[in-house]
N, C-alpha and C positions, 0 to 999 in steps of 0.2 A: 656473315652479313647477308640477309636478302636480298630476293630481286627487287622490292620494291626502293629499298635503302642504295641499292645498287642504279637504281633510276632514275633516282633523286639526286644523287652522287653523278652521275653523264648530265643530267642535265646543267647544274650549277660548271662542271668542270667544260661542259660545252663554251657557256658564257666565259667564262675565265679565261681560255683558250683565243678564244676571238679577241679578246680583248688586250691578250697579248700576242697574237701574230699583228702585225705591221701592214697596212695596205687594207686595199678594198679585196673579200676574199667573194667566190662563187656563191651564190647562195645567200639565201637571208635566214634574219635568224630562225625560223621552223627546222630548218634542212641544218641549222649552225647547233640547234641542242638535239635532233635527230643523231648528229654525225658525234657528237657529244655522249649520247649513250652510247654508243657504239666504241668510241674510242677509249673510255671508261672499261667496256667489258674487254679491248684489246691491252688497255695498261694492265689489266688487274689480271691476266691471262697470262702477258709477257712475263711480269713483276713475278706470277708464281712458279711459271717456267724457269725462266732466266736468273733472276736473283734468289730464288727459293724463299719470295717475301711472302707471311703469311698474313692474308687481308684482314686483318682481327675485327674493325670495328668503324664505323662511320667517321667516328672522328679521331681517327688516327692519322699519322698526318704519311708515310709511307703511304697510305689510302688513298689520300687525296692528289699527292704528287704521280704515283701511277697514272690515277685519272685523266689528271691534267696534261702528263706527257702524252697518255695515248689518244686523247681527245686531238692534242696538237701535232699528231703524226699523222692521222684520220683527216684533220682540216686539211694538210700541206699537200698529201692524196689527194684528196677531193681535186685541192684549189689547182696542180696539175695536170688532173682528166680532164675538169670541167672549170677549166681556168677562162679571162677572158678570153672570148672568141670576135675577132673580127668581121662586122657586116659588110658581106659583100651587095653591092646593087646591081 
């Protein structure tokens, strides 16, 4: 698979992701399919490390599920560091 099929693929799994974690998360959506590729390139890293899955093809669906977990490991990160922050006056 490409990087660009692979950018295409963080993005959508970005949205997907946000839209199954629960609550209000850090960040709006730019920083929600930024953090989306990224977690796409972490599923699809782990998935070939860890399960020895090999990424064959866009729409495959071990492809998509990667994406999805590592997009929604990336958000949970984020929403941690950069979770809300209380204003002080």
């Amino acid at each position: 698979m490409g990087f660009f099929s692979f950018l295409l693929l963080g993005l959508i799994a970005g949205a997907i992701a946000k839209l199954i974690l629960p609550g209000k998360q850090a960040g709006g959506w730019i920083i929600t399919l930024i953090l989306g590729v990224i977690g796409a390139f972490l599923g699809g890293w782990l998935g070939s490390m860890i399960f020895n899955v090999n990424l064959q093809g866009f729409f495959n669906l071990s492809t998509w599920l990667l994406a999805i977990g590592g997009s929604i490991i990336v958000l949970l990160i984020y929403g941690l560091i950069f979770g809300r922050r209380k204003k002080t006056d």
